[in-house]
C-alpha positions in Angstrom: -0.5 30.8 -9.1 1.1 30.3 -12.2 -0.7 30.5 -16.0 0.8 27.1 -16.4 -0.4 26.1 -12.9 -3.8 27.9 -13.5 -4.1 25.7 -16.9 -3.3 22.5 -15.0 -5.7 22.2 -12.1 -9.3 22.4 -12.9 -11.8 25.2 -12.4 -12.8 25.0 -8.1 -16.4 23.8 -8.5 -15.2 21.1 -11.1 -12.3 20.2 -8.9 -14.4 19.7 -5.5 -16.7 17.5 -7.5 -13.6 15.1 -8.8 -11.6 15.3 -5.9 -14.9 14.1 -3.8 -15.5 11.2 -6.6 -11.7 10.3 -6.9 -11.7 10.1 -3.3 -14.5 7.8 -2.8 -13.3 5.8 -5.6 -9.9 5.0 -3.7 -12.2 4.0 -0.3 -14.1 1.9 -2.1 -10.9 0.3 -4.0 -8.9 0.1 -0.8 -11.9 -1.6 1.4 -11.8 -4.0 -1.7 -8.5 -5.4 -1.1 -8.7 -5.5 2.5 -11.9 -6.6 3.9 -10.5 -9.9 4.2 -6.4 -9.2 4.8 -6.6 -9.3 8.8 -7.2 -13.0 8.5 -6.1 -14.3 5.2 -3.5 -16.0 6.8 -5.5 -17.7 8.6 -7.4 -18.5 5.8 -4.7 -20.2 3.8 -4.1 -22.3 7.1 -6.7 -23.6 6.5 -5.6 -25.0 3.2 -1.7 -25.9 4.3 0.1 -26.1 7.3 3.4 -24.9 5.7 4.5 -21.4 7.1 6.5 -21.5 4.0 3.3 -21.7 1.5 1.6 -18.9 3.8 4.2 -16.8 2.8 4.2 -17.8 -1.0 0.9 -17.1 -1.2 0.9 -13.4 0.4 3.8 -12.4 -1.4 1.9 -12.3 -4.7 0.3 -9.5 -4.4 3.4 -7.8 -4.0 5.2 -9.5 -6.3 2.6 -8.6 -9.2 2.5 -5.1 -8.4 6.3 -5.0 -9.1 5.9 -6.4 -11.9 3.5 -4.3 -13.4 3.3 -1.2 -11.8 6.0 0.8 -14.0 4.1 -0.6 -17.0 1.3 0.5 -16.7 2.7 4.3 -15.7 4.4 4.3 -18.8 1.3 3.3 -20.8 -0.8 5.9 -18.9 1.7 8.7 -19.6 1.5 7.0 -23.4 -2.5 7.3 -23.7 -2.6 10.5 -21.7 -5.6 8.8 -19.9 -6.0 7.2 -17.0 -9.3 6.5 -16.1 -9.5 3.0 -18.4 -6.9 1.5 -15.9 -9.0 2.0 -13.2 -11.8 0.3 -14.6 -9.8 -2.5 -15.4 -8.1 -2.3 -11.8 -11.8 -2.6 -9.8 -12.7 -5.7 -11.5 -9.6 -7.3 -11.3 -10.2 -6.9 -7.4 -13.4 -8.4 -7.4 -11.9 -11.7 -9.9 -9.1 -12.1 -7.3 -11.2 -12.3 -4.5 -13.8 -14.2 -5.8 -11.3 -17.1 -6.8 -10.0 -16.9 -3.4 -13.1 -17.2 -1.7 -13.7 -20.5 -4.4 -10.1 -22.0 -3.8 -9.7 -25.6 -3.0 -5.9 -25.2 -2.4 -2.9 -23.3 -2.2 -2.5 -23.1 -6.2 -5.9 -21.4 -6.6 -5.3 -18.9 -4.1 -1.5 -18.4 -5.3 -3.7 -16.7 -8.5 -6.7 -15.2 -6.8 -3.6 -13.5 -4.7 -1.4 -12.6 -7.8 -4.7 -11.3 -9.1 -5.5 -9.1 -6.8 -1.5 -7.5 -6.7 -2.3 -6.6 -10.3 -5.5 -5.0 -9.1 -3.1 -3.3 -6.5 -0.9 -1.5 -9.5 -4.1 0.8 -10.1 -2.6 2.7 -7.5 -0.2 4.2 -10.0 -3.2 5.7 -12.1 -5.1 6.6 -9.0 -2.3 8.5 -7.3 -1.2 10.5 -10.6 -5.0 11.6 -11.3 -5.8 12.6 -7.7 -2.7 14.8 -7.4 -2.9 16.4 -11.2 -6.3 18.1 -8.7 -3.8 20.1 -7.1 -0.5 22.4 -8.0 2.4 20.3 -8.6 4.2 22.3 -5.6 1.6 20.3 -3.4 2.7 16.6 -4.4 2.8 16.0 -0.9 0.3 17.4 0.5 -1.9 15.8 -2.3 -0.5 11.6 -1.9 -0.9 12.6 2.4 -4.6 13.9 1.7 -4.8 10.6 -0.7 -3.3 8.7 1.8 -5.8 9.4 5.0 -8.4 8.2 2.8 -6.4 4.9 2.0 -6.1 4.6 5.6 -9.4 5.3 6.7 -11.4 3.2 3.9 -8.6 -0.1 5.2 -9.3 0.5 8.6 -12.9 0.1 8.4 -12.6 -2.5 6.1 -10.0 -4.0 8.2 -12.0 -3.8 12.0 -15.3 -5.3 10.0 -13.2 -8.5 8.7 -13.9 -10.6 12.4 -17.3 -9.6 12.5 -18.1 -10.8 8.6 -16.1 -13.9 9.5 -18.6 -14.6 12.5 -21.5 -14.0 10.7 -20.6 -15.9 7.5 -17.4 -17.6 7.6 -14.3 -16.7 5.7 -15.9 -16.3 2.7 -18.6 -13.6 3.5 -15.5 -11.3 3.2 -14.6 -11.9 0.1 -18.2 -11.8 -1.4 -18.6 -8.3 0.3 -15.1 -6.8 -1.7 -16.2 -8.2 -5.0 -19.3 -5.8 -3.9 -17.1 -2.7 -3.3 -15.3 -3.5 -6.4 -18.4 -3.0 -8.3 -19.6 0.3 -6.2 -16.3 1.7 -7.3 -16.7 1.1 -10.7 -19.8 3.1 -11.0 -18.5 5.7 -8.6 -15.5 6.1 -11.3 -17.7 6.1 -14.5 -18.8 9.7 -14.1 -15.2 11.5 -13.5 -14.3 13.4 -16.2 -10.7 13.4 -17.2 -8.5 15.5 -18.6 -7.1 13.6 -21.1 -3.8 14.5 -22.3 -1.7 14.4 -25.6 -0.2 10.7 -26.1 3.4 10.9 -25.6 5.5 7.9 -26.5 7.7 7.1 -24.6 11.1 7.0 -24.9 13.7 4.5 -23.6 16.4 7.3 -23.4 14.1 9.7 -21.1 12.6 6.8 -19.3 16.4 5.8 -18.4 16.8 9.2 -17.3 13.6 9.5 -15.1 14.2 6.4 -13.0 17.9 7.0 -12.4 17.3 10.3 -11.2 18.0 10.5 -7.6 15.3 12.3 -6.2 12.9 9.6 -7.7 14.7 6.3 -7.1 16.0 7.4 -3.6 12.7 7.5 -2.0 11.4 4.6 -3.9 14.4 1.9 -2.2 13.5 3.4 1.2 10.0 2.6 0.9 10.8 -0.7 -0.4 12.5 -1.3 3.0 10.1 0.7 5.0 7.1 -1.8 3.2 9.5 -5.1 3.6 8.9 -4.3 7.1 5.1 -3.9 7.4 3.9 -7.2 5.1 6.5 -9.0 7.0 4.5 -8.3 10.3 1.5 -6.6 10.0 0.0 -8.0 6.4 2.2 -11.2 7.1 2.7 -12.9 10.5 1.8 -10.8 13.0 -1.6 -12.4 13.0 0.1 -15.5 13.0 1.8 -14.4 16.2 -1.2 -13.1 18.3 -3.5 -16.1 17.5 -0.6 -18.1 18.8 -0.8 -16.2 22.2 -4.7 -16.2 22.3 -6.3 -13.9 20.4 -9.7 -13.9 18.8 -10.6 -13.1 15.4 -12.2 -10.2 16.6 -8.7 -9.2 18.3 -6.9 -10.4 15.2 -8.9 -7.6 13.3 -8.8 -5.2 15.9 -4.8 -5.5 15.9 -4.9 -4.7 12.0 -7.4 -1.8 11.9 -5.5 -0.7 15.2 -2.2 -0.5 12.9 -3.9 1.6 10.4 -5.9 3.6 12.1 -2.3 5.1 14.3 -1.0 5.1 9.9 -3.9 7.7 9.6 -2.0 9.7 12.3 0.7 9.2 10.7 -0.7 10.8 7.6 -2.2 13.8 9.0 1.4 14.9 11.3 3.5 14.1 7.7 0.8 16.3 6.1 0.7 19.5 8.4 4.4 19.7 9.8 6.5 18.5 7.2 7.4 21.9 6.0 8.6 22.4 9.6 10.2 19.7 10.5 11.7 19.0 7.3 11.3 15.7 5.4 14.6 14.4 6.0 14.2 14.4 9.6 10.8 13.2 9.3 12.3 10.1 7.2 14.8 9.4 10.2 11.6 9.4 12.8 9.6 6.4 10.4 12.2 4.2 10.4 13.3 4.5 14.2 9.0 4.1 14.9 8.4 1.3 12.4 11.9 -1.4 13.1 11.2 -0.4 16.5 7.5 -1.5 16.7 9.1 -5.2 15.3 11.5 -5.1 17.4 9.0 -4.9 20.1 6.8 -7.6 18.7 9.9 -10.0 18.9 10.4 -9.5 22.2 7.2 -9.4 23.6 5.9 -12.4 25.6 2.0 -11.3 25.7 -0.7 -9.5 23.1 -0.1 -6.5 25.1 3.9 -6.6 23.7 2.3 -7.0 20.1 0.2 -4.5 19.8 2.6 -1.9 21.2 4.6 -2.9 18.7 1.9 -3.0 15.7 0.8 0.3 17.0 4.8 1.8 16.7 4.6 -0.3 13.2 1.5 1.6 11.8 2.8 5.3 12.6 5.6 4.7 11.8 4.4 3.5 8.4 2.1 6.4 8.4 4.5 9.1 8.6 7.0 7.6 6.1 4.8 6.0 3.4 3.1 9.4 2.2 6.1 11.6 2.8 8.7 9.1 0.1 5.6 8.9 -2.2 5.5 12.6 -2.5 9.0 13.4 -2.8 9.4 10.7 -5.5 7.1 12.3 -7.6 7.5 16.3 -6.1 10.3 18.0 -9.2 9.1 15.6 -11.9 7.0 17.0 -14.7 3.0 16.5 -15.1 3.7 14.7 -18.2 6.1 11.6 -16.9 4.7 11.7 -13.4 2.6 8.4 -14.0 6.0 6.7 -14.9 7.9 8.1 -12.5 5.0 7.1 -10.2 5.3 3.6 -11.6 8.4 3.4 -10.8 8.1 4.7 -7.2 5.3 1.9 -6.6 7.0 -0.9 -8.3 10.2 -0.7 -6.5 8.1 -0.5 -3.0 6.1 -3.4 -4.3 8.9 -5.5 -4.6 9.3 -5.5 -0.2 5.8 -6.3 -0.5 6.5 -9.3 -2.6 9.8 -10.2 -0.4 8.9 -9.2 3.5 6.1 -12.1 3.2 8.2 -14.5 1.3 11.3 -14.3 3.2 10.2 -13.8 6.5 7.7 -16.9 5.9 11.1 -19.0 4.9 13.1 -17.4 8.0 10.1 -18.3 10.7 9.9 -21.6 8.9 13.4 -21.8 10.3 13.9 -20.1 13.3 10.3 -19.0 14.3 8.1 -16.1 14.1 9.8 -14.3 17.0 13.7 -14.0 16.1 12.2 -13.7 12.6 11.0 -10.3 14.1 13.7 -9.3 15.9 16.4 -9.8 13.1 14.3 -8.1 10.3 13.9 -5.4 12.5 17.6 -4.7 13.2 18.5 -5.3 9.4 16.1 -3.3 8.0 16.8 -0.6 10.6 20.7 -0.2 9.9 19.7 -0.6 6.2 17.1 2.3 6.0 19.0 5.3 8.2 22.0 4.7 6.0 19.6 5.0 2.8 17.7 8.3 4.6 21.7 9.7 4.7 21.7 9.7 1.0 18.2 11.5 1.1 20.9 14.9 1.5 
């Protein structure tokens, strides 16, 4: 290793102890946002009957993260620190969910969701300070490891959502992320961080850092790659199966089932990427996840949708890591929060429009063709952008 390298990860013992910390930080953070996703839709049902509104209201917490996620990798790289945002990031999670869990109508949950996509841009920060644990040669490696323990911490949080709703209604999920909010928070207090100079930033090199191929390619595809999943998975896949009879236990299990197959994902992308190459690997996540949509369109039966929720999540699980990494892999330690910004609030912004326009498109022609033609667009539209990856 490298004097530079040597100077830029921390001693071992030290690094163990914050990589353990940061880690259990992100679980906690992640099982905040999602303890109630598998049946949030529902939720707002219950509220309005307008497919249309259902999507509104889901595609604010992408929306917000676009909107704020390069910000606030621009202010990190600024301060030099990034602890503060995470602090700031863990109770915004719990203020989003507990206005959900209060709402009366669509309006109040329109905010509580917004609320909880700005909680969502703490990702930026999080990603940055977990991989400044490890060389910079091992980006990848570092968001893969990062993302396993995203995947795990959503899947639990995801397969408990039935169970909380049949024990306490709707709400008991909320009330138990505004908990894991504030376990985070004290789980993050004692990480010591190495706080850097402030560097202001600069319009001219900020120009320069999000034009630069290597870090905007990979964002755009994991725009599409993400359009794809909170069209379906996040979005109206639930919608879907209740429609052919499942429970809410079902409903749950057909979440947590989608990222727990992710977590595979994670671990192949992390262990044979150098083998296989990351181009072709980029080629194999977009066949797997349009595929799995594909599959849900044309399925007649719950046995079709979770196939295809199943092709969706590792799919999802081989590509999501892999862009993230390679967005962030040549850039230097001191503008990787901004270019890590950048990366998140360009994927944020399918997010924002797989709920929102796929609500407005199975508004119109139904949940099914809705599948099938976002599937075959975002297909086409993602090998062509993998091309340009050379």
């Amino acid at each position: 290793m490298s004097e530079t390298t040597a100077q830029a990860v921390p001693q071992a013992t030290s690094r163990r102890g914050m990589i353990i910390l940061v880690a259990t930080a992100v679980a906690l953070y992640w099982s905040s946002l999602y303890f109630y996703v598998p049946t949030l839709p529902l939720y707002i049902q219950t509220k309005t009957d307008d497919l249309a509104a259902v999507g509104v209201v889901l595609s604010m917490y992408g929306l917000w993260q676009a909107i704020v996620r390069l910000p606030i990798g621009i202010a990190a790289d600024w301060l030099g620190r990034r602890k503060p945002f995470l602090i700031v990031g863990f109770l915004l999670c719990a203020l989003g969910a507990w206005i959900m869990a209060a709402a009366a109508g669509v309006p109040e949950l329109v905010i509580g969701r917004a609320i909880t996509g700005l909680a969502a841009a703490t990702w930026v920060p999080l990603v940055v300070m977990f991989s400044s644990l490890f060389p910079p040669e091992e980006a990848v490696r570092a968001t893969a490891i990062l993302s396993l323990v995203n995947a795990i911490s959503r899947m639990f949080a995801t397969g408990v959502t039935g169970t909380l709703n049949q024990w306490g209604g709707y709400s008991l999920a909320f009330m138990v992320a505004i908990a894991a909010a504030g376990l985070a928070i004290l789980v993050t207090l004692p990480v010591r961080e190495q706080v850097r100079p402030p560097k202001r930033p600069s319009a001219r090199a900020i120009g320069i850092l999000i034009t630069r191929r290597d870090v905007l390619l990979p964002s755009l595809l994991n725009l599409v790659s993400q359009y794809v999943t909170w069209a379906s998975t996040f979005g109206f896949l639930p919608v879907l199966a209740k429609s052919l009879g499942a429970s809410g236990q079902m409903q749950s299990l057909l979440v947590s089932m989608n990222l727990g197959v992710g977590m595979a994902g994670n671990l192949l992308t992390s262990t044979i990427v150098r083998r296989m190459g990351a181009l072709r690997m980029v080629y194999v996540s977009f066949v797997l996840t349009c595929g799995g949509i594909i599959l849900a369109g044309v399925g007649n039966n719950l046995w079709w949708v979770f196939a295809g929720q199943a092709l969706i999540g590792f799919g999802g699980g081989v590509g999501w890591p892999l862009l993230m990494g390679l967005s962030i892999e040549k850039v230097d330690e001191a503008e990787r929060a901004t270019a890590m910004g950048l990366h998140q609030a360009v994927y944020a912004i399918g997010m924002f429009a797989g709920p929102w326009l796929s609500g407005i498109l199975a508004a119109s022609i139904g949940i099914q063709p809705m599948f099938i033609a976002t599937g075959v667009a975002t297909l086409l539209i993602g090998i062509a952008g993998a091309r340009l990856l050379k």
